[in-house]
C-alpha positions in Angstrom: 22.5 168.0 266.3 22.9 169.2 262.7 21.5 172.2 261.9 19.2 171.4 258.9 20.2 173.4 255.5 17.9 175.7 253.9 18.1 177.3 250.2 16.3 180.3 250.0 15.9 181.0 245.5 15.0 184.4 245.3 15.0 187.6 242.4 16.5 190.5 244.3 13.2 192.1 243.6 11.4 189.3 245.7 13.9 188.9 248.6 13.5 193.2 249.3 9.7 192.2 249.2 9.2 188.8 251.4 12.5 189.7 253.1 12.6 193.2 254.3 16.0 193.9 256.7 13.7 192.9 260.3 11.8 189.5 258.9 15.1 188.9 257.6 16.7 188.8 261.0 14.4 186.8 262.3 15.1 184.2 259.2 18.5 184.9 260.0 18.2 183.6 263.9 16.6 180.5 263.4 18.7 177.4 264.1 19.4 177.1 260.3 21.7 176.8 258.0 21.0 179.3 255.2 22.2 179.1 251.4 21.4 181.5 249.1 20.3 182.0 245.1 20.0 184.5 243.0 17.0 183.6 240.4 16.8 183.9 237.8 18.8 181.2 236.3 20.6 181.2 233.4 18.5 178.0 232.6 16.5 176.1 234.7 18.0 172.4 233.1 20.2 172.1 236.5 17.6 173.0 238.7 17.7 169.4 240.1 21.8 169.5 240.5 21.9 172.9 242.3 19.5 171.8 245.1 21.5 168.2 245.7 24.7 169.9 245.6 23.6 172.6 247.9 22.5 169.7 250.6 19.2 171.6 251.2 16.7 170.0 253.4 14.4 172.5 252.7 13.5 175.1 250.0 12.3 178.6 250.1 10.8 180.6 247.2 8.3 182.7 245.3 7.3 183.3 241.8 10.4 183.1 240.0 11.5 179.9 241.1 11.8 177.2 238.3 9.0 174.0 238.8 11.1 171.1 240.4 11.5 168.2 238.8 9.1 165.2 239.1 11.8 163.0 239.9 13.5 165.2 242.5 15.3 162.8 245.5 12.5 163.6 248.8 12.8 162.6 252.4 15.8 160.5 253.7 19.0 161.6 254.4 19.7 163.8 251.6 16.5 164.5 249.8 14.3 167.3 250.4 11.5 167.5 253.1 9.9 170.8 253.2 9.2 173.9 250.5 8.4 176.9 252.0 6.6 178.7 249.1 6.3 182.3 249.5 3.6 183.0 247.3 -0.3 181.4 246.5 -0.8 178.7 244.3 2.3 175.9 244.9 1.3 174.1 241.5 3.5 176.8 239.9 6.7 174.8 241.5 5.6 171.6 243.3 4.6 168.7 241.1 1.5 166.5 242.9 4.1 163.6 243.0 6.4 164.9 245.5 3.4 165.7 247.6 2.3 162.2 247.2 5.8 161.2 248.3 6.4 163.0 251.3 7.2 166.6 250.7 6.1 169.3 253.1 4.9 171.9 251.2 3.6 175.2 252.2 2.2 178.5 250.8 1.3 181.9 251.9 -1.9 180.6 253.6 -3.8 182.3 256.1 -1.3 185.3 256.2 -3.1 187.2 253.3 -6.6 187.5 254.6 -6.3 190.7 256.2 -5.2 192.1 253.4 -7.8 190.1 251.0 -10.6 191.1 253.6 -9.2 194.9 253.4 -9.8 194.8 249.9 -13.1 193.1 250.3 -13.9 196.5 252.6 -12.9 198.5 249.3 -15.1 197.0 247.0 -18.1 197.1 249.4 -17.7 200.9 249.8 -16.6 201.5 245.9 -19.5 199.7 244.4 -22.1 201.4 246.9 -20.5 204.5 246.0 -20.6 203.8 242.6 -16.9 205.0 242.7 -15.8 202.6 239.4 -18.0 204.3 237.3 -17.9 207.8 238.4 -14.0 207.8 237.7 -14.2 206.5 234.5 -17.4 208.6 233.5 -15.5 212.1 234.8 -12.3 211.1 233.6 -13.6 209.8 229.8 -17.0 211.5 229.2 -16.6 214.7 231.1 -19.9 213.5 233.5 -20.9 215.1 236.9 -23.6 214.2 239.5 -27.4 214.5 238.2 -29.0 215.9 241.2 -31.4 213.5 242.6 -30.9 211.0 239.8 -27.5 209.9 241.4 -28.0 207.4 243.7 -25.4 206.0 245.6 -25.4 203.7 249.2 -24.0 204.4 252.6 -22.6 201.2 254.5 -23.3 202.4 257.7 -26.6 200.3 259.6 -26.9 198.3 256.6 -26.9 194.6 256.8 -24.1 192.4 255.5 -24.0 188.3 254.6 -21.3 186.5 254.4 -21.1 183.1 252.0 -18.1 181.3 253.5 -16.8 181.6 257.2 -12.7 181.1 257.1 -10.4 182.9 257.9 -11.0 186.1 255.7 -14.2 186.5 256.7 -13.6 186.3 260.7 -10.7 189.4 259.2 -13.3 191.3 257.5 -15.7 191.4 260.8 -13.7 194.2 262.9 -13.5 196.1 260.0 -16.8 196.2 259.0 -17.9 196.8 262.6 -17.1 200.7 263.0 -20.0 200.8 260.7 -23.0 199.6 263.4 -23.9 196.8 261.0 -25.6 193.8 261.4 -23.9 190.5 260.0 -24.8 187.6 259.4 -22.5 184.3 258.1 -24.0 180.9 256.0 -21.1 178.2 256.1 -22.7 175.0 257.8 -19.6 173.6 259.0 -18.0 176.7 261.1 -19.0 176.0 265.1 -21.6 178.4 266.7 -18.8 179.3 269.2 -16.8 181.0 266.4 -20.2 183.2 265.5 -20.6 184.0 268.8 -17.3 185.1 269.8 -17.6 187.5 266.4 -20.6 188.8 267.2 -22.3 187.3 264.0 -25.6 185.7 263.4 -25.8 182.3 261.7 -28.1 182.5 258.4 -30.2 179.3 258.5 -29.9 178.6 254.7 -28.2 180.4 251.5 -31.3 181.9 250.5 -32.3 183.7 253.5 -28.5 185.0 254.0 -29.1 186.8 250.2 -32.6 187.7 250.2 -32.2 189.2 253.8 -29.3 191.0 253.3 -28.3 194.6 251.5 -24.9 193.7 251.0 -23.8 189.6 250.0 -19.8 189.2 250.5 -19.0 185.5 248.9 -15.9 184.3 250.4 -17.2 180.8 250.3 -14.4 177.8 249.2 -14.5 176.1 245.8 -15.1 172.5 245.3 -17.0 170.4 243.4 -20.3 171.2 245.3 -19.7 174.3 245.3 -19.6 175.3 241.7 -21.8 178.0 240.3 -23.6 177.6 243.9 -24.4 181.1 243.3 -27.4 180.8 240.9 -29.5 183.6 239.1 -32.2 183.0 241.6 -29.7 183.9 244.6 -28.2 187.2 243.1 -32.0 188.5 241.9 -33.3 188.0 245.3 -30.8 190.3 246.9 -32.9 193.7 247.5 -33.2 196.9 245.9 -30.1 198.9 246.2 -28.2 195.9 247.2 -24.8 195.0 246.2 -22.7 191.7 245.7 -19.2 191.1 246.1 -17.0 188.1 245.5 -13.4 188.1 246.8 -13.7 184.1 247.1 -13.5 182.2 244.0 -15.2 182.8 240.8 -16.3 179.4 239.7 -18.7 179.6 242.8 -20.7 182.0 240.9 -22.5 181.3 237.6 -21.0 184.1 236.0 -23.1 183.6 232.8 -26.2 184.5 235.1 -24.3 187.3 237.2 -23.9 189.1 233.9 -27.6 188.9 232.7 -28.9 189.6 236.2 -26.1 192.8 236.4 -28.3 194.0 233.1 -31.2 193.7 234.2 -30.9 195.5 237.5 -28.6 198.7 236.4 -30.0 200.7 238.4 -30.8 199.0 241.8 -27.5 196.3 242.1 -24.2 197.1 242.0 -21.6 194.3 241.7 -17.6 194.7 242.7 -15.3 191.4 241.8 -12.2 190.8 242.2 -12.8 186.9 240.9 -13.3 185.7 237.8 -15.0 181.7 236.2 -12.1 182.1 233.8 -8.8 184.5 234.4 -7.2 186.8 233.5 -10.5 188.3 232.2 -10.8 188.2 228.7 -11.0 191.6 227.2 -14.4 191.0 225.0 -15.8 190.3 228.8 -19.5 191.6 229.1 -18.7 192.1 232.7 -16.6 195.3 231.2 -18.2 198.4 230.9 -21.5 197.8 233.3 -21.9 201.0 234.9 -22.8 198.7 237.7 -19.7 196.6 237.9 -16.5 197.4 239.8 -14.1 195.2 238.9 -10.0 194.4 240.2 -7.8 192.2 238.6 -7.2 189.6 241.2 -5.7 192.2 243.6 -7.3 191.3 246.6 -4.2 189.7 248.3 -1.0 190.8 249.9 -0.4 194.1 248.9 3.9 195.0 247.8 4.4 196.1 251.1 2.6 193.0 252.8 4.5 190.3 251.4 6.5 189.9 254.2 3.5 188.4 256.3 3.9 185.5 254.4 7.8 185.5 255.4 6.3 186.0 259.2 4.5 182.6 258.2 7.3 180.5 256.7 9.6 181.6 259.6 7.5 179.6 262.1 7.1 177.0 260.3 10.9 176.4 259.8 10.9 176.5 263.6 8.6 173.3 263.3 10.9 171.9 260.5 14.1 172.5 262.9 12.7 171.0 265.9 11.5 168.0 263.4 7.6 168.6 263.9 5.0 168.6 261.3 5.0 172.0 259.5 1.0 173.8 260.5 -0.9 174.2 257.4 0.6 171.5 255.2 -0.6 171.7 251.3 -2.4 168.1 251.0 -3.6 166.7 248.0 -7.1 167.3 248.6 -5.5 171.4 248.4 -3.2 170.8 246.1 -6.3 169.4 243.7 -8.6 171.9 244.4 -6.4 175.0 244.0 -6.6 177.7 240.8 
């Protein structure tokens, strides 16, 4: 049987990232044919010619790659069937037509929240340590501890709710456990046997899981229903001394209200974010320079040196592809619409 063709378009940079000398072995020893190009391109106008010419079945790449054309030969004999895409959001490269028309497309999917729910661990313990605001006061203003006037948290036999119940949130479990905490989860849809096998308590609405709880992580998906589903009630009736994160999306918070509610409670809420309603974050932001606020720039995901997880991803999916099966984790439509 022929071996099916694939064209891996990569910077140098990006293939010693997603393609350390071990993943690529394994790339290597698939029952592939492999092609190779080195982006960037001098221009992007014979994009379309370089995969038909290269007879690639299927395409992988990352950030550099240039968006394929809209009218770009899928399926059949010698059209392409499946884009392994390295990185997060495939509406950088895939038009929603060739979706429509058959393409398999893939992206870094569930091999990031590890990393996203190790960040998510950082921003808990940095905003109950105040640690955002500490570094910038000693390092700008010269500042040092108040005595009894600084007031900082300690995560360990708090208790910690969870908006949202995927696959970063089942990650961020066993690491929040060393800390003898008590979690509990609101996401209607995720069966009680996944609670129980985590060891995590289902919240019976939204507003119990943030009135009950010292620390809110929102991790909940975005859609339609779900915007600005964290309301101004919600984040005042988290108690005193409590803190709210968001690693999720940032449209599920009204971020209009976050800010008010971050002023009004200086002192007894801190906030970290790694999210944002509108990004990058615009520098006039009244989200920058609360004392209160730790903030990241949309860091939370694979780290440099975890990039290659997502390779470990696309590598067994290509196994599907080779033996003609339905790559796992397809981008649909429904995704593909609801993606930032």
């Amino acid at each position: 049987m022929k071996k099916p063709t694939l064209l891996i378009a990569l910077t140098e940079s990006e293939e010693n990232d997603f393609l350390p000398p071990k993943i690529k072995a394994q790339l290597e020893a698939l029952p592939i044919q492999l092609k190779w190009l080195r982006l960037p391109l001098e221009s992007s106008e014979g994009w379309r010619q370089i995969i038909e010419e290269s007879g690639a079945e299927a395409l992988m790449a990352a950030w550099a790659c240039p968006r394929l054309p809209d009218d770009l030969p899928i399926g059949g004999e010698s059209g392409l069937k499946y884009v392994a895409y390295l990185a997060g959001s495939v509406k950088k490269l895939v038009p929603r037509e060739l979706i429509e028309r058959g393409l398999q497309v893939t992206n870094w999917g569930s091999s990031i929240s590890r990393t996203i729910s190790e960040c998510g661990l950082l921003l808990i313990l940095s905003a109950m340590r105040r640690a955002s605001y500490w570094s910038v006061a000693m390092h700008r203003d010269g500042a040092w501890k108040d005595g009894l006037k600084t007031t900082t948290q300690s995560l360990f036999e708090k208790r910690v709710g969870i908006h949202g119940f995927g696959q970063i949130s089942q990650q961020l479990i066993p690491l929040l456990k060393p800390f003898d905490v008590e979690i509990s989860a609101y996401s209607p849809s995720v069966p009680d046997e996944i609670y129980n096998h985590l060891g995590v308590q289902r919240s019976p609405s939204l507003e119990a899981l943030f009135a009950e709880n010292d620390i809110i992580v929102e991790l909940a998906p975005y859609h339609a229903k779900n915007h600005h589903i964290v309301t101004e009630a919600l984040l005042r009736s988290i108690p005193a001394g409590g803190t709210f994160i968001n690693i999720g999306r940032g449209a599920v918070v009204d971020e209009a209200a976050m800010i008010q509610v971050a002023r009004d409670r200086v002192d007894d809420l801190q906030i970290g974010l790694d999210v944002y309603e509108k990004e990058p974050l615009v520098e006039d932001s009244p989200l920058r320079g609360l004392p209160n606020v730790a903030l990241l720039p949309h860091i939370a995901g694979p780290t440099k040196d975890r990039r290659c997880d997502s390779t470990r991803l696309a590598i067994q999916n290509l196994q599907h592809f080779a033996r003609n099966e339905a790559v796992a984790d397809a981008i649909t439509i429904d995704i593909y619409d609801r993606a930032t």
